[in-house]
C-alpha positions in Angstrom: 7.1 19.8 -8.7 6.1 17.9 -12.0 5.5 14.3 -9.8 4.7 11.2 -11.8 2.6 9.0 -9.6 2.2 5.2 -10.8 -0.5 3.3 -9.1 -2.4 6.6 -8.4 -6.0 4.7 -9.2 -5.0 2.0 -6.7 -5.9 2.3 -2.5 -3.1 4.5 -1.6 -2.9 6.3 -4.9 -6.3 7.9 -4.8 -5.7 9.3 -1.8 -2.5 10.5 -2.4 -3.0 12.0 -6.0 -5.2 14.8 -4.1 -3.2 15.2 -1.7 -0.4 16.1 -3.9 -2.4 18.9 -5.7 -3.3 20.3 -2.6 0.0 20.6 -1.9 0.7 22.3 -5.6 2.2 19.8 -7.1 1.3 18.6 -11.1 0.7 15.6 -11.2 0.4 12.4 -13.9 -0.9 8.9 -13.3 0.3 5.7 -14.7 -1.9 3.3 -14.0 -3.3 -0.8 -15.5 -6.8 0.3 -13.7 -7.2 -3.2 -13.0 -9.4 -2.2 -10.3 -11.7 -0.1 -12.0 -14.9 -1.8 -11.5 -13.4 -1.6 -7.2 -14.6 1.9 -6.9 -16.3 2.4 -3.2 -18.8 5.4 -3.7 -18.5 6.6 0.4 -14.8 6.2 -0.4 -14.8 10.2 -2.1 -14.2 11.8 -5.5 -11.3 9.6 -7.8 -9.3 12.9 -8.9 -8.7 13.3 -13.0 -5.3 13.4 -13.5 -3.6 13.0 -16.8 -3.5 9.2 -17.0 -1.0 7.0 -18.9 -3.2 4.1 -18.8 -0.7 0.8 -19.4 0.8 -1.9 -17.2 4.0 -1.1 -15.7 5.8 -3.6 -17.3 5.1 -1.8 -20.5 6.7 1.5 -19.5 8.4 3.7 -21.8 11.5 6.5 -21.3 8.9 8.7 -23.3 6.2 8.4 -20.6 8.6 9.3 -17.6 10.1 12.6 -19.4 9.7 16.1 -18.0 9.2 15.3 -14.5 11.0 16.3 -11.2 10.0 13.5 -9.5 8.6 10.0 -9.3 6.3 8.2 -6.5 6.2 4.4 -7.4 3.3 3.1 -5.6 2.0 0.4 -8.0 2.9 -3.1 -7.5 0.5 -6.7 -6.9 -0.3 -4.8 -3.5 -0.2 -8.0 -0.6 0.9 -10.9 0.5 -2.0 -13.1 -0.3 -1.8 -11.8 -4.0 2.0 -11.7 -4.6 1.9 -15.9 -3.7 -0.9 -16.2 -6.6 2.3 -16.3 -9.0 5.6 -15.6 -7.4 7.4 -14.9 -11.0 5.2 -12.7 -11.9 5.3 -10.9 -8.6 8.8 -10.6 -9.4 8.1 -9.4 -12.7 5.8 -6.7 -12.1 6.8 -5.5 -8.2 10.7 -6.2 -8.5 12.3 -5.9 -12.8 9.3 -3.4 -13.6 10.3 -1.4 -10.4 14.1 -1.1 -11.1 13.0 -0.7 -14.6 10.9 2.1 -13.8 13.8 4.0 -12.3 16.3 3.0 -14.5 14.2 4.9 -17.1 13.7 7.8 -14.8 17.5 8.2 -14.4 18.1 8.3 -18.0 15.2 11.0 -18.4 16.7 13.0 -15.9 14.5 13.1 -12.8 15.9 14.1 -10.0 13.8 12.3 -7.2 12.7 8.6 -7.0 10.3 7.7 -4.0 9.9 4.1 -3.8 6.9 2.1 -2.3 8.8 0.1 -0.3 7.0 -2.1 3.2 7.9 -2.8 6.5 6.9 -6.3 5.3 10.7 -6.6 4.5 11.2 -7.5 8.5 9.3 -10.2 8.3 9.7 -12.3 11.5 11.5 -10.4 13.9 9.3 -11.0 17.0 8.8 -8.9 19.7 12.2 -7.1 19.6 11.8 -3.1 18.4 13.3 -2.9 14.6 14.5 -0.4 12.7 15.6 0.7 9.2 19.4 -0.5 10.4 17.9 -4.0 11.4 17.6 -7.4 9.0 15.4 -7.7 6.3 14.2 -11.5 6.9 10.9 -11.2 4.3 8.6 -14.4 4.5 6.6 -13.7 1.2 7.6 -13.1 -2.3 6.1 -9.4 -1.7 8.5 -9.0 1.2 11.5 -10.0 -0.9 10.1 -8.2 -4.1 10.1 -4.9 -2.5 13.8 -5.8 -0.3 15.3 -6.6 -3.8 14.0 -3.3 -5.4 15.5 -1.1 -2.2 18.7 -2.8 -3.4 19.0 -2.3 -7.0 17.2 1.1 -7.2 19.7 1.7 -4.1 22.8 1.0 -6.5 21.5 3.9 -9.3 22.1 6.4 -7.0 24.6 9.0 -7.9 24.7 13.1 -8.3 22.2 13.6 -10.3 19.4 10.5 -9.1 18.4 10.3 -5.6 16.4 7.4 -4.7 14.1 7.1 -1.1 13.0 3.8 0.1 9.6 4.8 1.9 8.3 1.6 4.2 4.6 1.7 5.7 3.4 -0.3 8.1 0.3 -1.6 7.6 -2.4 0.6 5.6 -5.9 1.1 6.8 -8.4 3.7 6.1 -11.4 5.1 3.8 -10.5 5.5 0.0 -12.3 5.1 -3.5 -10.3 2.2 -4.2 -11.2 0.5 -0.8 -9.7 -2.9 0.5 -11.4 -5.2 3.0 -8.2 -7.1 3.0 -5.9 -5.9 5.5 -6.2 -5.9 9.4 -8.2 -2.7 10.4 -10.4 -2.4 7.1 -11.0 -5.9 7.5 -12.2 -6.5 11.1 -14.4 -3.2 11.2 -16.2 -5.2 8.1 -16.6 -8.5 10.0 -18.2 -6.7 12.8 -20.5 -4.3 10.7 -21.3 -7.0 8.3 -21.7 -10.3 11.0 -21.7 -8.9 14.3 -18.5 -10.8 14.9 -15.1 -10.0 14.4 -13.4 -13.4 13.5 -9.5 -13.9 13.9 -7.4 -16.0 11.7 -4.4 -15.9 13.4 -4.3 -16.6 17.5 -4.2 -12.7 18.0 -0.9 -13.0 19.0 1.4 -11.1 15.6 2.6 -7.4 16.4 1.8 -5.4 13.4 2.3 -1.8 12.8 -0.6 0.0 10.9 -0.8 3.6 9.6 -3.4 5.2 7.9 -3.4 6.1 3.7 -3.7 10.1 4.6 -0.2 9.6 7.2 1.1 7.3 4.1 0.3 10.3 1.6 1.7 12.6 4.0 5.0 10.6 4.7 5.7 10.6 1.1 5.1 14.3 0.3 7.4 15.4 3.2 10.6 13.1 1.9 9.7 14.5 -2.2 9.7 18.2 -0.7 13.0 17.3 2.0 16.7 18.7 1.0 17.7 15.9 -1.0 20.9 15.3 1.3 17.7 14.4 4.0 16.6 11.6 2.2 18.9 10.4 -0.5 19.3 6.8 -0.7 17.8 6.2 3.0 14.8 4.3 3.5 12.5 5.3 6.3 9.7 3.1 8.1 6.1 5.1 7.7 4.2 5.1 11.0 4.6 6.1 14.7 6.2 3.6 17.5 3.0 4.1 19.7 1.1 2.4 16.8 2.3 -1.1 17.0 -0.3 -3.5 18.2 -1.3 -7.2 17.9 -3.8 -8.4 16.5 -5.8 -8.9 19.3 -5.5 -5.9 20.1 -6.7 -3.8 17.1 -9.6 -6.0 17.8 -10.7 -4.7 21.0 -10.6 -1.3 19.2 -13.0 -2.3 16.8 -15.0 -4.2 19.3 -15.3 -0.7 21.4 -16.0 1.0 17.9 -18.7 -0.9 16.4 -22.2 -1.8 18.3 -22.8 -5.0 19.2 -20.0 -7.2 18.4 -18.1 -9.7 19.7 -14.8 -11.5 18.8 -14.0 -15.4 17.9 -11.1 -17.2 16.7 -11.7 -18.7 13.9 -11.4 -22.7 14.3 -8.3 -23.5 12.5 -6.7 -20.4 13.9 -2.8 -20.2 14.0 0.5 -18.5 14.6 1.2 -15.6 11.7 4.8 -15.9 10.8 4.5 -12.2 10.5 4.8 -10.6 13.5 6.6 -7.2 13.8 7.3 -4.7 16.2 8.6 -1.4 14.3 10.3 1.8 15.3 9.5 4.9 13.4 11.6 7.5 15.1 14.0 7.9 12.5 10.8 9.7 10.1 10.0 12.1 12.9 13.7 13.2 13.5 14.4 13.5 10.0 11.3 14.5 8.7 9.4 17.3 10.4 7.3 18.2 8.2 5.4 14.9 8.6 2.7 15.3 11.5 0.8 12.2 10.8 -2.8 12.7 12.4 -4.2 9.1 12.5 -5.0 6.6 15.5 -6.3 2.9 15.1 -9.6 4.5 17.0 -9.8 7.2 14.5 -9.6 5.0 11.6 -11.7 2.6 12.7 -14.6 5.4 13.2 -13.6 7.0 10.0 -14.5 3.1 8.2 -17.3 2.4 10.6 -19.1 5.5 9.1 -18.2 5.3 5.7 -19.4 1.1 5.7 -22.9 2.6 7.3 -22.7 5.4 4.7 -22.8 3.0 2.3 -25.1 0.1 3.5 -21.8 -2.2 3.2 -23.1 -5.7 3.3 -22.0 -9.4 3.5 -22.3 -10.2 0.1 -20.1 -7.4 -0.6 -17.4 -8.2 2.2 -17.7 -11.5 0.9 -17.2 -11.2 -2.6 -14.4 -10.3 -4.8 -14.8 -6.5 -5.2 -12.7 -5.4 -2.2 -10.7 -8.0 -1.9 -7.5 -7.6 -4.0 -6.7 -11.5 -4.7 -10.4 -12.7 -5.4 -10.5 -9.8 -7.8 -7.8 -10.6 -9.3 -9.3 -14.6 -9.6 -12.2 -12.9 -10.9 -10.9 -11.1 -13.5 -8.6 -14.6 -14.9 -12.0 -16.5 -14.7 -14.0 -14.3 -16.4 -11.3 -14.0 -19.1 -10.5 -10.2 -18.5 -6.6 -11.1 -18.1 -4.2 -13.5 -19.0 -2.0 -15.5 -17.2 0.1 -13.1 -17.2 -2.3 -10.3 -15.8 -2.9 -8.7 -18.9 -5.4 -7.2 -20.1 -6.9 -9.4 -23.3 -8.4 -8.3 -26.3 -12.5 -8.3 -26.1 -13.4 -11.3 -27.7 -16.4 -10.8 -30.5 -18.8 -13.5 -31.6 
Protein backbone atom coordinates (compact mmCIF):
# COMPACT_ATOMS: atom_id res chain seq x y z
CA UNK A 1 0.00 0.00 0.00
CA UNK A 2 0.82 3.79 -0.60
CA UNK A 3 0.57 4.66 3.50
CA UNK A 4 0.77 8.27 4.59
CA UNK A 5 2.28 8.32 8.00
CA UNK A 6 1.99 11.84 10.02
CA UNK A 7 4.14 12.03 13.01
CA UNK A 8 6.65 9.57 11.50
CA UNK A 9 9.77 11.77 12.95
CA UNK A 10 8.12 11.66 16.36
CA UNK A 11 8.91 8.41 19.12
CA UNK A 12 6.50 5.97 17.64
CA UNK A 13 6.86 7.17 14.13
CA UNK A 14 10.47 6.42 13.71
CA UNK A 15 10.03 3.19 14.58
CA UNK A 16 7.20 2.52 12.70
CA UNK A 17 8.18 4.18 9.34
CA UNK A 18 10.74 1.20 8.99
CA UNK A 19 8.79 -1.12 9.95
CA UNK A 20 6.34 -0.36 7.32
CA UNK A 21 8.95 -0.67 4.52
CA UNK A 22 9.95 -3.84 5.75
CA UNK A 23 6.75 -4.82 5.34
CA UNK A 24 6.62 -3.28 1.55
CA UNK A 25 4.74 -0.67 2.08
CA UNK A 26 5.59 3.19 0.36
CA UNK A 27 5.53 5.30 2.53
CA UNK A 28 5.34 9.45 3.04
CA UNK A 29 5.83 11.46 6.27
CA UNK A 30 4.18 14.56 7.37
CA UNK A 31 5.74 15.80 9.95
CA UNK A 32 6.39 19.80 12.21
CA UNK A 33 9.91 18.09 13.25
CA UNK A 34 9.55 19.93 16.30
CA UNK A 35 11.76 17.48 17.75
CA UNK A 36 14.56 17.57 15.56
CA UNK A 37 17.30 18.67 17.73
CA UNK A 38 15.62 15.26 20.18
CA UNK A 39 17.56 12.76 18.14
CA UNK A 40 19.10 9.92 20.55
CA UNK A 41 22.16 8.46 18.56
CA UNK A 42 21.93 4.63 20.37
CA UNK A 43 18.26 5.13 19.49
CA UNK A 44 19.14 3.75 15.43
CA UNK A 45 19.04 5.07 11.89
CA UNK A 46 15.86 7.90 11.34
CA UNK A 47 14.68 6.32 7.89
CA UNK A 48 14.43 9.02 4.76
CA UNK A 49 11.11 9.04 3.64
CA UNK A 50 9.52 11.56 1.48
CA UNK A 51 8.63 14.26 4.05
CA UNK A 52 5.86 16.87 3.90
CA UNK A 53 7.42 18.96 6.36
CA UNK A 54 4.37 21.32 7.87
CA UNK A 55 2.27 21.41 11.06
CA UNK A 56 -0.85 19.45 10.90
CA UNK A 57 -3.01 22.09 11.25
CA UNK A 58 -1.75 23.35 7.91
CA UNK A 59 -2.70 20.28 5.99
CA UNK A 60 -3.75 20.25 2.52
CA UNK A 61 -6.26 17.72 0.28
CA UNK A 62 -3.21 18.01 -2.15
CA UNK A 63 -0.78 16.42 0.36
CA UNK A 64 -3.10 13.41 1.29
CA UNK A 65 -3.75 12.46 -2.57
CA UNK A 66 -2.72 9.06 -4.07
CA UNK A 67 -2.62 7.13 -1.03
CA UNK A 68 -4.33 3.76 0.16
CA UNK A 69 -4.05 4.53 3.45
CA UNK A 70 -3.42 6.87 6.34
CA UNK A 71 -1.64 6.22 9.95
CA UNK A 72 -2.25 9.39 12.12
CA UNK A 73 0.16 9.27 14.79
CA UNK A 74 0.99 13.00 15.36
CA UNK A 75 -0.57 14.84 18.07
CA UNK A 76 1.04 17.00 21.45
CA UNK A 77 1.99 13.36 22.57
CA UNK A 78 1.08 13.35 26.74
CA UNK A 79 -0.63 14.34 29.39
CA UNK A 80 1.80 16.69 30.92
CA UNK A 81 2.10 18.52 27.46
CA UNK A 82 -1.62 18.50 26.30
CA UNK A 83 -2.39 20.71 29.92
CA UNK A 84 0.44 23.26 28.71
CA UNK A 85 -2.58 24.85 26.57
CA UNK A 86 -5.73 22.87 26.54
CA UNK A 87 -7.18 24.87 23.24
CA UNK A 88 -4.50 24.28 21.56
CA UNK A 89 -4.45 20.62 22.49
CA UNK A 90 -7.75 20.68 21.04
CA UNK A 91 -6.63 22.39 18.12
CA UNK A 92 -3.93 20.37 16.91
CA UNK A 93 -4.89 16.58 18.58
CA UNK A 94 -8.74 16.89 18.07
CA UNK A 95 -10.01 19.65 14.71
CA UNK A 96 -6.56 18.85 12.95
CA UNK A 97 -7.28 15.11 13.52
CA UNK A 98 -10.97 15.03 12.11
CA UNK A 99 -9.55 17.54 9.67
CA UNK A 100 -7.01 15.30 8.58
CA UNK A 101 -9.55 12.56 7.65
CA UNK A 102 -12.02 14.61 6.42
CA UNK A 103 -9.46 15.50 3.72
CA UNK A 104 -8.55 11.90 3.31
CA UNK A 105 -12.20 10.92 2.59
CA UNK A 106 -12.62 13.51 -0.01
CA UNK A 107 -9.13 12.29 -1.67
CA UNK A 108 -10.39 8.88 -1.69
CA UNK A 109 -8.30 6.81 0.70
CA UNK A 110 -9.69 3.91 1.68
CA UNK A 111 -8.14 3.25 5.16
CA UNK A 112 -7.81 5.71 8.22
CA UNK A 113 -5.83 4.33 11.32
CA UNK A 114 -6.12 6.61 14.10
CA UNK A 115 -3.74 7.14 17.07
CA UNK A 116 -6.07 6.83 19.50
CA UNK A 117 -4.99 5.89 23.78
CA UNK A 118 -6.15 3.84 26.36
CA UNK A 119 -5.85 7.15 28.13
CA UNK A 120 -9.59 7.54 27.14
CA UNK A 121 -10.47 5.16 30.37
CA UNK A 122 -9.11 7.30 32.58
CA UNK A 123 -10.13 6.28 36.16
CA UNK A 124 -11.58 3.10 36.05
CA UNK A 125 -9.75 1.41 38.95
CA UNK A 126 -9.03 -1.97 39.40
CA UNK A 127 -11.98 -3.33 37.40
CA UNK A 128 -10.63 -5.12 33.77
CA UNK A 129 -11.94 -2.65 30.86
CA UNK A 130 -12.43 -3.00 27.55
CA UNK A 131 -13.14 -1.30 24.19
CA UNK A 132 -17.11 -1.67 25.19
CA UNK A 133 -16.48 0.07 28.57
CA UNK A 134 -16.69 4.08 29.49
CA UNK A 135 -14.49 6.49 28.31
CA UNK A 136 -14.08 8.71 31.66
CA UNK A 137 -10.66 10.81 30.32
CA UNK A 138 -9.06 12.97 33.15
CA UNK A 139 -6.78 15.14 30.78
CA UNK A 140 -7.45 17.24 27.85
CA UNK A 141 -5.27 14.51 25.85
CA UNK A 142 -7.68 11.81 27.06
CA UNK A 143 -10.76 13.76 25.78
CA UNK A 144 -8.87 15.00 22.65
CA UNK A 145 -8.29 11.63 21.38
CA UNK A 146 -12.17 10.22 22.79
CA UNK A 147 -13.59 13.28 20.73
CA UNK A 148 -11.53 12.33 17.48
CA UNK A 149 -12.77 8.36 17.79
CA UNK A 150 -16.19 10.08 17.60
CA UNK A 151 -16.15 12.37 14.77
CA UNK A 152 -13.69 10.39 12.59
CA UNK A 153 -16.18 7.51 13.75
CA UNK A 154 -19.26 9.43 12.11
CA UNK A 155 -17.20 9.65 8.35
CA UNK A 156 -17.44 6.25 8.02
CA UNK A 157 -19.30 4.98 5.06
CA UNK A 158 -18.60 2.44 1.84
CA UNK A 159 -15.88 3.82 0.62
CA UNK A 160 -13.90 5.30 4.14
CA UNK A 161 -13.10 2.92 6.83
CA UNK A 162 -11.83 4.42 9.85
CA UNK A 163 -9.83 2.18 12.95
CA UNK A 164 -9.46 3.64 16.34
CA UNK A 165 -6.04 1.98 17.50
CA UNK A 166 -5.53 2.49 21.53
CA UNK A 167 -1.99 1.72 23.11
CA UNK A 168 -1.31 1.37 26.46
CA UNK A 169 1.44 2.95 27.63
CA UNK A 170 4.60 3.20 25.23
CA UNK A 171 8.09 2.29 26.27
CA UNK A 172 11.15 1.38 24.36
CA UNK A 173 14.48 2.45 22.45
CA UNK A 174 13.87 4.86 19.47
CA UNK A 175 15.76 7.88 17.70
CA UNK A 176 13.24 10.14 18.95
CA UNK A 177 13.56 8.90 22.58
CA UNK A 178 11.41 10.01 25.60
CA UNK A 179 12.41 9.91 29.21
CA UNK A 180 8.90 10.83 29.98
CA UNK A 181 6.78 7.99 30.38
CA UNK A 182 6.85 5.11 33.14
CA UNK A 183 9.38 2.42 31.88
CA UNK A 184 11.73 4.91 29.83
CA UNK A 185 11.64 7.00 32.76
CA UNK A 186 12.45 4.86 35.78
CA UNK A 187 15.28 2.79 33.87
CA UNK A 188 16.87 6.65 33.57
CA UNK A 189 16.48 7.45 37.32
CA UNK A 190 18.27 4.36 38.19
CA UNK A 191 21.06 4.49 35.49
CA UNK A 192 21.42 8.21 35.95
CA UNK A 193 21.02 8.44 40.17
CA UNK A 194 21.17 5.04 41.43
CA UNK A 195 17.56 5.55 42.58
CA UNK A 196 14.40 5.06 41.05
CA UNK A 197 12.17 7.88 42.57
CA UNK A 198 8.26 7.50 42.45
CA UNK A 199 5.89 10.28 42.11
CA UNK A 200 2.87 8.74 42.63
CA UNK A 201 2.38 6.11 45.84
CA UNK A 202 3.06 3.16 43.40
CA UNK A 203 -0.28 2.30 43.72
CA UNK A 204 -1.93 3.33 39.57
CA UNK A 205 -2.42 0.08 37.26
CA UNK A 206 -1.12 1.03 33.93
CA UNK A 207 -0.83 -0.96 30.86
CA UNK A 208 2.45 -0.47 28.78
CA UNK A 209 3.50 -1.93 25.46
CA UNK A 210 6.48 -1.47 23.63
CA UNK A 211 6.88 1.06 20.19
CA UNK A 212 7.87 -2.21 17.95
CA UNK A 213 4.24 -4.15 19.43
CA UNK A 214 2.68 -0.43 18.74
CA UNK A 215 4.15 -0.56 15.00
CA UNK A 216 3.15 -4.07 14.76
CA UNK A 217 -0.53 -3.52 16.00
CA UNK A 218 -0.96 -0.91 13.50
CA UNK A 219 0.42 -2.75 10.39
CA UNK A 220 -1.81 -5.86 11.21
CA UNK A 221 -5.28 -3.68 11.32
CA UNK A 222 -3.99 -1.56 7.72
CA UNK A 223 -3.29 -5.08 6.14
CA UNK A 224 -6.80 -6.78 8.01
CA UNK A 225 -10.10 -7.35 5.56
CA UNK A 226 -11.51 -4.08 6.08
CA UNK A 227 -14.94 -5.67 7.42
CA UNK A 228 -12.11 -6.76 10.53
CA UNK A 229 -11.50 -3.46 11.49
CA UNK A 230 -13.90 -0.93 10.10
CA UNK A 231 -14.95 1.62 12.53
CA UNK A 232 -13.84 -0.60 15.63
CA UNK A 233 -11.29 0.65 17.95
CA UNK A 234 -8.97 -1.91 19.56
CA UNK A 235 -6.77 -1.47 22.78
CA UNK A 236 -2.90 -2.15 21.83
CA UNK A 237 -1.14 -4.38 24.36
CA UNK A 238 -1.59 -7.87 26.06
CA UNK A 239 -3.79 -8.44 29.44
CA UNK A 240 -0.71 -10.07 31.17
CA UNK A 241 0.98 -6.57 30.79
CA UNK A 242 -0.94 -4.56 33.19
CA UNK A 243 1.11 -3.51 36.20
CA UNK A 244 1.34 -0.75 38.87
CA UNK A 245 3.58 1.34 39.28
CA UNK A 246 5.27 -0.21 41.80
CA UNK A 247 5.57 -2.86 40.16
CA UNK A 248 7.33 -1.92 36.91
CA UNK A 249 9.68 -0.68 39.48
CA UNK A 250 10.88 -3.78 40.94
CA UNK A 251 11.55 -4.75 37.26
CA UNK A 252 13.80 -2.06 36.83
CA UNK A 253 15.26 -2.46 40.17
CA UNK A 254 16.19 -6.29 39.10
CA UNK A 255 17.36 -4.80 35.69
CA UNK A 256 19.65 -2.18 36.56
CA UNK A 257 22.80 -2.56 39.12
CA UNK A 258 22.69 -1.08 42.19
CA UNK A 259 19.62 0.72 42.61
CA UNK A 260 17.15 1.21 44.93
CA UNK A 261 13.61 2.76 45.04
CA UNK A 262 12.06 5.96 47.06
CA UNK A 263 8.96 7.76 47.05
CA UNK A 264 9.35 10.88 46.28
CA UNK A 265 8.22 13.29 49.40
CA UNK A 266 5.21 14.85 48.18
CA UNK A 267 4.18 11.51 46.59
CA UNK A 268 0.41 10.94 45.81
CA UNK A 269 -2.53 9.07 44.31
CA UNK A 270 -2.46 9.18 40.20
CA UNK A 271 -6.00 9.67 39.17
CA UNK A 272 -4.98 7.51 36.36
CA UNK A 273 -5.11 4.16 37.20
CA UNK A 274 -6.21 1.50 34.61
CA UNK A 275 -6.51 -2.02 34.32
CA UNK A 276 -7.01 -2.90 30.41
CA UNK A 277 -8.10 -5.94 28.51
CA UNK A 278 -6.50 -6.55 25.13
CA UNK A 279 -8.17 -9.80 24.08
CA UNK A 280 -10.27 -8.29 21.56
CA UNK A 281 -6.64 -7.50 19.25
CA UNK A 282 -5.58 -11.01 19.56
CA UNK A 283 -8.99 -12.60 18.46
CA UNK A 284 -9.45 -10.27 15.77
CA UNK A 285 -6.11 -9.70 14.81
CA UNK A 286 -3.81 -12.67 14.28
CA UNK A 287 -1.39 -11.41 12.58
CA UNK A 288 -0.24 -9.30 15.47
CA UNK A 289 2.33 -11.39 17.69
CA UNK A 290 3.56 -8.71 19.77
CA UNK A 291 7.11 -9.83 21.19
CA UNK A 292 7.74 -7.44 24.07
CA UNK A 293 7.87 -7.84 28.01
CA UNK A 294 8.41 -4.95 30.69
CA UNK A 295 11.87 -7.14 31.40
CA UNK A 296 12.79 -7.02 27.82
CA UNK A 297 12.26 -3.46 27.36
CA UNK A 298 13.74 -2.45 30.27
CA UNK A 299 17.17 -4.41 29.12
CA UNK A 300 16.64 -3.20 25.67
CA UNK A 301 16.81 0.86 27.39
CA UNK A 302 19.29 -0.19 30.00
CA UNK A 303 21.81 -0.98 27.11
CA UNK A 304 21.02 1.57 24.84
CA UNK A 305 21.40 4.51 28.03
CA UNK A 306 25.01 2.66 28.74
CA UNK A 307 25.55 2.66 24.93
CA UNK A 308 25.22 6.05 24.97
CA UNK A 309 26.84 7.31 28.36
CA UNK A 310 23.15 8.68 29.16
CA UNK A 311 23.72 11.14 31.92
CA UNK A 312 21.94 13.33 34.59
CA UNK A 313 22.23 16.45 32.85
CA UNK A 314 20.72 14.87 30.03
CA UNK A 315 17.77 13.05 31.96
CA UNK A 316 17.46 16.27 33.50
CA UNK A 317 17.16 18.64 30.87
CA UNK A 318 14.74 19.33 28.15
CA UNK A 319 15.95 17.12 25.31
CA UNK A 320 13.92 13.99 26.15
CA UNK A 321 11.42 15.34 27.85
CA UNK A 322 8.53 16.27 25.58
CA UNK A 323 6.98 19.33 27.72
CA UNK A 324 10.33 20.98 28.80
CA UNK A 325 11.17 20.86 25.13
CA UNK A 326 8.46 22.20 24.12
CA UNK A 327 9.14 25.26 27.11
CA UNK A 328 12.35 25.36 25.53
CA UNK A 329 11.62 25.97 22.24
CA UNK A 330 8.73 29.07 23.37
CA UNK A 331 11.66 30.56 25.47
CA UNK A 332 14.19 30.52 23.15
CA UNK A 333 11.71 32.08 20.65
CA UNK A 334 11.67 29.01 18.20
CA UNK A 335 7.70 28.99 18.39
CA UNK A 336 4.85 30.93 19.07
CA UNK A 337 2.20 30.73 21.24
CA UNK A 338 0.70 28.89 19.17
CA UNK A 339 3.46 26.30 18.58
CA UNK A 340 4.59 27.53 15.46
CA UNK A 341 7.37 27.70 14.05
CA UNK A 342 8.62 31.64 13.78
CA UNK A 343 10.41 33.33 11.19
CA UNK A 344 14.48 33.50 12.06
CA UNK A 345 14.85 36.76 13.33
CA UNK A 346 18.01 38.80 11.60
CA UNK A 347 19.80 41.67 13.27
Amino acid sequence: MKVLLSGHLGYIGTVMTPMLLKAGHEVAGIDANLYRRCTFAAGGQIVEVRTIEKDMRDLTARDVEGFDACIHLAALSNDPLSDLNPDLTYAINHRASVRFAQLAKQAGVKRFLFASSCSNYGKSGDKMIDETGELNPVTAYGQSKVWSERDIGALADDDFSPTFMRPATAYGVSPRLRFDIVLNNLVAWGMTKGVILLKSDGTPLRPIVHIEDISRAFIAAMEAPREAVHGQAFNVGQTAHNYSIRDIANIVAEVVPGCTIELASDAGPDTRSYRVNFDKIAKALPAFKPQWDARKGAEQLYAAYKKSGVTLEEFEGPRYNRIAHIRKLLADRVLDGDLREREPEHA
